[in-house]
C-alpha positions as CSV (number, residue, x, y, z in Angstrom):
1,X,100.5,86.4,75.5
2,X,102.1,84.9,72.5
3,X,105.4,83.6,74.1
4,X,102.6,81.6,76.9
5,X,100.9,80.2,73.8
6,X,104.1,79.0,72.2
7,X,105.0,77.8,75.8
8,X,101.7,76.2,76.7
9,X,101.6,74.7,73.1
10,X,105.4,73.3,73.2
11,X,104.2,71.8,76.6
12,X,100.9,70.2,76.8
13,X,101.1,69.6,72.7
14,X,98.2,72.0,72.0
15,X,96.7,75.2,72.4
16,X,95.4,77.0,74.8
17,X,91.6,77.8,74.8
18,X,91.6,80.9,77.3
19,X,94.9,83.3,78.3
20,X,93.9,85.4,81.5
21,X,95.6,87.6,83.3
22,X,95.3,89.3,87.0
23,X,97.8,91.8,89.0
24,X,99.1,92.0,92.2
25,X,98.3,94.7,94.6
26,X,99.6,97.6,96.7
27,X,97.7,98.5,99.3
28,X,97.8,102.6,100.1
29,X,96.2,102.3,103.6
30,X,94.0,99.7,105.2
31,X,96.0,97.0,106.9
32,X,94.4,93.7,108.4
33,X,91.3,94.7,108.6
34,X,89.6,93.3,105.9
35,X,88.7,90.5,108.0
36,X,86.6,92.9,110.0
37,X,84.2,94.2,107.4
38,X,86.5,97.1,107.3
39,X,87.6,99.8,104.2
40,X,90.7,99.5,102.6
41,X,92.0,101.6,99.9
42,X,94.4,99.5,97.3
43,X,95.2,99.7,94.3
44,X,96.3,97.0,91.4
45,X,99.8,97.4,90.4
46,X,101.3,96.5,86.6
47,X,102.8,93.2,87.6
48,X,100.8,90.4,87.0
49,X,100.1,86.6,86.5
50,X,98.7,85.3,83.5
51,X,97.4,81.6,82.6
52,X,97.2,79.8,79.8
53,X,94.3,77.3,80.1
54,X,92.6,74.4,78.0
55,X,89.8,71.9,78.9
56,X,90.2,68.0,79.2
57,X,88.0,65.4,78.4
58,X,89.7,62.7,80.7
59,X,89.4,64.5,83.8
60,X,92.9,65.1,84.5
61,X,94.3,68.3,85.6
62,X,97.4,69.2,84.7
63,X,99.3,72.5,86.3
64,X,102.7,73.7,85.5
65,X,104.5,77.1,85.9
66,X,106.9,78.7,83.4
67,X,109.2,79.9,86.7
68,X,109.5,76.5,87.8
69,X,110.6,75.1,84.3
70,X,107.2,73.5,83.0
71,X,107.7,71.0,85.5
72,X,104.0,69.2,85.0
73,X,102.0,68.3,88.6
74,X,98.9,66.3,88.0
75,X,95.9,64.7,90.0
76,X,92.6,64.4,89.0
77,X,89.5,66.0,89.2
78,X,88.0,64.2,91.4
79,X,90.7,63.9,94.6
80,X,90.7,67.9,94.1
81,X,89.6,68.5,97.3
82,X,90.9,70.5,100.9
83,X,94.0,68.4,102.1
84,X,95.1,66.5,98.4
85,X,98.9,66.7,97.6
86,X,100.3,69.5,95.9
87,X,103.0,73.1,96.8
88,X,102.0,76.0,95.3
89,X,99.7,74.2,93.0
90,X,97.3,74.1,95.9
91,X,96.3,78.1,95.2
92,X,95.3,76.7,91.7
93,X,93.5,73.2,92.7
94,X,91.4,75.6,95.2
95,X,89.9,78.1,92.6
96,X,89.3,74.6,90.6
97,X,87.4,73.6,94.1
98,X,86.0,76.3,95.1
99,X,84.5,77.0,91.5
100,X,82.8,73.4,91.7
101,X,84.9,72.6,88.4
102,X,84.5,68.9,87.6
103,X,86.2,68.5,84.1
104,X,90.3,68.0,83.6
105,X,92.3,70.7,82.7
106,X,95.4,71.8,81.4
107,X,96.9,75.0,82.9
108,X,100.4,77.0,82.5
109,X,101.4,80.5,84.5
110,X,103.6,82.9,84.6
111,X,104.1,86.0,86.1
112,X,106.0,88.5,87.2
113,X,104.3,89.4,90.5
114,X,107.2,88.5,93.1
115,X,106.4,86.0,95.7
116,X,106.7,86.8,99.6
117,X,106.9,90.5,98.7
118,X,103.5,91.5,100.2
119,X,102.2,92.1,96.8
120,X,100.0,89.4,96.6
121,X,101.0,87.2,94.4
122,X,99.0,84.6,95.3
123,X,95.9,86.6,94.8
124,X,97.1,87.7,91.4
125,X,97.8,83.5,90.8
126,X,94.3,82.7,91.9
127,X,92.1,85.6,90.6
128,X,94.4,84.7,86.9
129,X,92.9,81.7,86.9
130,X,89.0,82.1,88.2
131,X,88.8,85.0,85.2
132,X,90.3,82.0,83.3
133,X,88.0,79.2,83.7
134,X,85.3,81.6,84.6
135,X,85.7,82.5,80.5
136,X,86.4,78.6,79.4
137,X,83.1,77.3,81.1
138,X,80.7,80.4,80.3
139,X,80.7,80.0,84.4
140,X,78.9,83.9,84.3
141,X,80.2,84.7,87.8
142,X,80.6,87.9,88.7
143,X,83.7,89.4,90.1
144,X,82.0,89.5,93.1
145,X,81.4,86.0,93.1
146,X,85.2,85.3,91.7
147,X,86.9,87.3,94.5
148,X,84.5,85.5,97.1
149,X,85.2,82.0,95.3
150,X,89.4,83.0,95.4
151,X,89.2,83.7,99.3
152,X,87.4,80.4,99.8
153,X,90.1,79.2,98.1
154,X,92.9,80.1,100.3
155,X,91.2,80.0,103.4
156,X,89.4,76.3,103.2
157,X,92.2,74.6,100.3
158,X,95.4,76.4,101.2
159,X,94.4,76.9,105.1
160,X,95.1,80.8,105.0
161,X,92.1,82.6,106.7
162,X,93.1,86.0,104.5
163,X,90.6,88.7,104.5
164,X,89.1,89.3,100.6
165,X,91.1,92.7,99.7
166,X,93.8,90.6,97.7
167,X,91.7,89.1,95.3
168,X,88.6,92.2,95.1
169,X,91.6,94.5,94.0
170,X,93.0,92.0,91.2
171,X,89.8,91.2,89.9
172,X,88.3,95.3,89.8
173,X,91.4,97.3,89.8
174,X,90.9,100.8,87.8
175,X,93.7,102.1,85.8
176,X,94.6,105.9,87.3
177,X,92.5,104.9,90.5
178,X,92.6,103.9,94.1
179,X,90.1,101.3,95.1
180,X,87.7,101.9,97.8
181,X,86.5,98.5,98.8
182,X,83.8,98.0,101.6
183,X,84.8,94.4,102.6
184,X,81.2,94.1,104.2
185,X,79.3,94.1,100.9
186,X,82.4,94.4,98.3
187,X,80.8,97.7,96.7
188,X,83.7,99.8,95.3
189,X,84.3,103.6,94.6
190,X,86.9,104.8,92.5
191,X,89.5,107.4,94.3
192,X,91.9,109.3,91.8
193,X,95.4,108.6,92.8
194,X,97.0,111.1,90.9
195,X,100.8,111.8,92.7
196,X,102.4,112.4,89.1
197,X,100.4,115.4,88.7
198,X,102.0,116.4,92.4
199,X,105.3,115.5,91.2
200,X,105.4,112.8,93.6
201,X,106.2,109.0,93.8
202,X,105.3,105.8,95.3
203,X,108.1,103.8,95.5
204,X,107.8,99.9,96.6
205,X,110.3,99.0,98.7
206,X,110.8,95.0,98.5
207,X,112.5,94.2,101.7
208,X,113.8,90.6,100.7
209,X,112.5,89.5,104.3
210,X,111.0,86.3,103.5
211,X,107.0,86.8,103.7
212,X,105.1,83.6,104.9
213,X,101.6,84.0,106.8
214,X,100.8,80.8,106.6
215,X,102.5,80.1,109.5
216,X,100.0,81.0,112.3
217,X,100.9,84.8,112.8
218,X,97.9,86.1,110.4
219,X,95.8,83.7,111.9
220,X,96.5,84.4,115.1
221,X,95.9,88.3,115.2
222,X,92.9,87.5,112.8
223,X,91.6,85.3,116.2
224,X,92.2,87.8,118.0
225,X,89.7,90.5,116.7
226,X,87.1,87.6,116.7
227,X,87.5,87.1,119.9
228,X,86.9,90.7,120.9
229,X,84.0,90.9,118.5
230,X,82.5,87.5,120.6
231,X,83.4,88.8,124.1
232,X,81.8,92.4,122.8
233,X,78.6,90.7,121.5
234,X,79.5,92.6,118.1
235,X,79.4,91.6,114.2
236,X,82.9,92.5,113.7
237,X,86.2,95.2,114.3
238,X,83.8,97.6,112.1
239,X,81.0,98.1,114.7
240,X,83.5,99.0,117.4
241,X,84.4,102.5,118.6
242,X,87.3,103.5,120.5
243,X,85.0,104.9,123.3
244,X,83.5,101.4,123.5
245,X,86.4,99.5,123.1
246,X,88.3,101.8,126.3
247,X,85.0,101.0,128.1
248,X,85.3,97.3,128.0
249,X,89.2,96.9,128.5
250,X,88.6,94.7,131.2
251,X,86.1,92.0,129.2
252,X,89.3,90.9,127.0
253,X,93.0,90.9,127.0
254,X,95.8,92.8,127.0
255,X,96.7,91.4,123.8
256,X,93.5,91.5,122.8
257,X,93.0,95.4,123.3
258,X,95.8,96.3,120.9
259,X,94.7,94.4,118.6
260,X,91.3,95.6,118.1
261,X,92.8,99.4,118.6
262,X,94.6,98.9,115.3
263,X,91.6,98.0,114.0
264,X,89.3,100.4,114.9
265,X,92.0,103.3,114.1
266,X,92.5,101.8,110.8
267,X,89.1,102.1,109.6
268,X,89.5,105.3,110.7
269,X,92.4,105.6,109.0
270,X,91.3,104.4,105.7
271,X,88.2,107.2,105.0
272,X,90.4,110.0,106.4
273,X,92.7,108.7,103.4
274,X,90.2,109.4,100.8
275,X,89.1,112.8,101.7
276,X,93.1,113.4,102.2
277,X,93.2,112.0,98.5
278,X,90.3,114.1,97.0
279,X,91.7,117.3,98.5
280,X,94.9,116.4,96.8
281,X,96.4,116.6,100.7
282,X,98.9,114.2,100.4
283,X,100.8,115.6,103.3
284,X,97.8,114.4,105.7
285,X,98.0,111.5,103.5
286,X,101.7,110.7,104.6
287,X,100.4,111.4,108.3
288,X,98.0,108.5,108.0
289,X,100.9,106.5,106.1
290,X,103.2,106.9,109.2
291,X,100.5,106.6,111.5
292,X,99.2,103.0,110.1
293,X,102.6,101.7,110.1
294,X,103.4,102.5,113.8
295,X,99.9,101.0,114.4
296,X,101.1,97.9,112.9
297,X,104.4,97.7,114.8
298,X,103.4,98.3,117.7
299,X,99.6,97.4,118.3
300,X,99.1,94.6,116.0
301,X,102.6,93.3,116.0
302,X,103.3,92.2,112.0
303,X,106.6,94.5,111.6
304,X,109.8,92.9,111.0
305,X,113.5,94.8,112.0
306,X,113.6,94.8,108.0
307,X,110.2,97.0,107.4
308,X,111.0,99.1,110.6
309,X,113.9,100.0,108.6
310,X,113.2,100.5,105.6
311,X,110.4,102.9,106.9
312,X,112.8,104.9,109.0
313,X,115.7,105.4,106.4
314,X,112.6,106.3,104.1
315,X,111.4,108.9,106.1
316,X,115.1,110.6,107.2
317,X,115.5,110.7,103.2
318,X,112.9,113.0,102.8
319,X,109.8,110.8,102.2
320,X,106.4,112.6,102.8
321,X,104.3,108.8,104.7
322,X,106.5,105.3,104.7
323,X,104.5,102.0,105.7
324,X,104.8,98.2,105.9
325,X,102.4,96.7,102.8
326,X,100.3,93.4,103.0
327,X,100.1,90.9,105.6
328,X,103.5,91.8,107.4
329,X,106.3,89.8,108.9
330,X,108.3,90.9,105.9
331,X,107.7,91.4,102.3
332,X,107.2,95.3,101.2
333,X,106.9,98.8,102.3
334,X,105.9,101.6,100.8
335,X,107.3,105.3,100.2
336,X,104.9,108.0,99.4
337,X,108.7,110.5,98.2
338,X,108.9,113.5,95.7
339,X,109.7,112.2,92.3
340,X,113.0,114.4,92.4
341,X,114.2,112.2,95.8
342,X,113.6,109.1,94.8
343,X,117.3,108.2,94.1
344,X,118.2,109.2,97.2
345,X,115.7,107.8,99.0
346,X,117.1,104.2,97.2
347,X,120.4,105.1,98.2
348,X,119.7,105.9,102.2
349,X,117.5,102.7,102.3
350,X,120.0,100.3,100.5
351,X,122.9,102.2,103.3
352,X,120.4,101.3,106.0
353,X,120.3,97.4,105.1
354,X,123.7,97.1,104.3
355,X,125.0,98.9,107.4
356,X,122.7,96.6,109.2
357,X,123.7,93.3,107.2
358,X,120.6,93.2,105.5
359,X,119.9,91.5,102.2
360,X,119.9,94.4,99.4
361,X,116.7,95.5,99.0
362,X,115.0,95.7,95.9
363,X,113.0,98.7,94.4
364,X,110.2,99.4,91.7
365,X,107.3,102.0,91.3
366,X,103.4,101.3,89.2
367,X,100.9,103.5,88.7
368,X,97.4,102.0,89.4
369,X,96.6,99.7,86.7
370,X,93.9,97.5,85.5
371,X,92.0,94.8,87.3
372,X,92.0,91.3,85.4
373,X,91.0,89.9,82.2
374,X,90.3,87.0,79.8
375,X,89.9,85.7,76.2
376,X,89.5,83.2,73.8
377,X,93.0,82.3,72.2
C-alpha cells in the first residue's frame, strides 16, 4: 500500500485519497453458467489488484498502471462513454460509466493477478476500483450493487457479455470459505473449503495458452443457451431439466442441445459439490471436478489441447478431480492433489507440455481469501 502511495504520489504529484484492493478468483465448480441464473461455487484467491485513487476538480481522468510503467492515458469525463478510445483502460472508464461518475480522476493499479490466466483479472481490476470510488464519493452501494455495476461494465463498455460470478466473488470473498453464489438473486452462503485439514492441495495450473473471450467464443455459447431458453419458452438454463431438455431435442439444434446439457448438468453439478464439501467427500468432489471438465470439452466446447493436457497428466500423477478454470479457450486449470504429490504432479505436467512443445507451464496454490476492500489514505 505504501510502495502505491509513493508510486501514485511520484506520478500524479500528490496523494492518493482512497487505496482499494480486490482479488482474483478460482472457481471450484460452476462453469458458464452464470449467465443462466445458475450456482457456482468460487472462491477469492490471494492475488489481487489494488488502486490508488484521487478526485479532480477539472474533470479529467487520468489512468495509469504500475505494469505498464506509469504510462498516463487520459480523456475526460464527459466522452467516458461505450465505444471512446482506450486498451485495457476500457475495464476502468466502464466502472467510471457504469457508476454514473461525473468528476475527473486520477487512478494508478497494480496487481499481481495474472492476465489471460482464467483468474479473472479483469474482475479483480474492475471490482478494485468500484470499492475505490465507491469509498471516495460516499457512493453507499452495496456489493450487490458494485458487482451488478462491474458486469455492466464489461458487458455494455468493454463488449464482454460475462456472467456476474467474477466480480460477486472479488467483491464478497470469505477467508477459509467457498462462495455459494445464486446468480439469480446474488444471495451467498459460505461453504468451508477446508483441504489442509485433509492433507490435500489445490494447485493452479497456469497453462500459458493465451486467454481472450472477447473474441466471439463466450459470446457465442452464451447465445446459444438464450436461444434454447427462447425456443423453450423458459427464463433461463436454470429452469431446464434434462427430462425436458431430451423431450424437446428436436425444437433446437444440435449445437444447441450440448450446450444447454452442460448447463443443466452443471447446476447439477455445483449443489452436489457442496454437500460433497460439507461431508468432507472430497473424492465425490474430484468426481464432479472431472466430470465438469469433460462437460466442458466436449459439450460446451471451451477446452484447449493445453487444458486437455494439463488435466490428463494431472490426473495420471495421482490427482484426486483436474478441471479447466474460467471462461476457457486457455488460461488455468485446476488440481484438486494430496499435499504430499504435489511436486510430482508439477513435474508430470511440465513433462506433458514439454514433450508436447508446449510453453512451460506455470504453478501456484491460495487458500480462499478475502473479498475486497477500501480506505482513506
Amino acid at each position: 500500500m505504501a510502495s502505491l502511495a509513493r508510486n501514485f504520489e511520484e506520478l500524479f504529484g500528490r496523494k492518493p485519497e482512497v487505496i482499494s484492493e480486490a482479488p482474483g478468483r478460482v472457481n471450484l465448480i460452476g462453469e458458464h453458467i452464470d449467465y443462466s441464473e445458475g450456482f457456482v461455487l468460487p472462491f477469492a484467491i490471494a492475488d489481487r489488484t489494488h488502486a490508488a485513487i484521487a478526485s479532480r476538480p477539472d474533470g479529467l481522468v487520468r489512468i495509469a498502471s504500475h505494469q505498464r510503467k506509469e504510462k498516463i492515458f487520459s480523456i475526460d469525463i464527459h466522452d467516458v462513454k461505450p465505444g471512446s478510445k482506450g486498451d485495457w483502460e476500457k475495464y476502468v472508464l466502464g466502472v467510471l460509466w457504469s457508476l454514473g461518475i461525473t468528476t475527473g480522476v486520477d487512478i494508478l493499479v497494480d496487481g499481481s493477478v495474472p492476465a489471460g490466466a482464467g483468474l479473472s483479472s479483469s474482475a479483480a481490476l474492475e471490482c478494485s476500483v468500484a470499492v475505490g470510488l465507491n469509498e471516495l464519493f460516499t457512493l453507499n452501494k452495496s456489493l450487490e450493487d458494485l458487482a451488478r455495476a462491474s458486469q455492466k461494465a464489461e458487458n455494455d463498455y468493454v463488449g464482454m457479455p460475462c456472467g456476474i460470478m467474477d466480480q460477486s466473488v472479488s467483491l464478497m470473498g470469505k477467508v477459509g470459505a467457498a462462495l455459494l453464489l445464486d446468480c439469480r438473486d446474488l444471495t451467498t452462503e459460505s461453504v468451508p473449503f477446508s483441504v489442509a485439514d485433509a492433507g490435500l492441495e489445490l494447485l493452479i495450473i497456469d497453462t500459458q495458452a493465451h486467454h481472450a473471450l472477447v473474441d466471439g467464443g463466450y459470446a457465442e455459447r452464451r447465445a446459444a443457451c438464450e436461444s434454447v431458453a427462447a425456443k423453450l419458452n423458459i427464463p433461463s438454463m436454470r429452469h431446464l431439466t434434462l427430462n425436458v431438455l431430451e423431450a424437446s431435442r428436436e425444437k433446437i439444434t444440435d449445437t444447441e442441445f450440448i450446450r444447454a446439457r452442460h448447463a443443466v448438468t452443471e447446476i447439477a453439478r455445483v449443489l452436489d459439490a457442496v454437500i460433497a464439501l460439507r461431508a468432507s467427500d472430497f473424492i465425490a468432489l474430484g468426481k464432479l471436478i472431472n466430470q465438469s471438465h469433460n462437460s466442458l470439452r466436449d459439450d460446451y466446447e471451451v477446452s484447449c489441447p493445453e487444458l486437455d493436457l494439463a488435466v490428463a497428466a494431472s490426473l495420471e500423477a495421482g490427482a484426486i478431480g483436474s478441471r479447466m478454470v474460467g471462461g476457457g479457450f486457455g488460461g488455468s486449470a485446476i488440481a484438486l492433489i494430496k499435499a504430499e504429490d504435489i511436486s510430482k504432479v508439477r513435474d508430470a505436467v511440465t513433462a506433458a507440455f514439454e514433450s508436447h512443445g508446449f510453453k512451460r507451464p506455470r504453478f501456484f496454490t491460495s487458500l480462499p481469501s478475502a473479498g475486497a476492500s477500501a480506505a482513506r489514505y
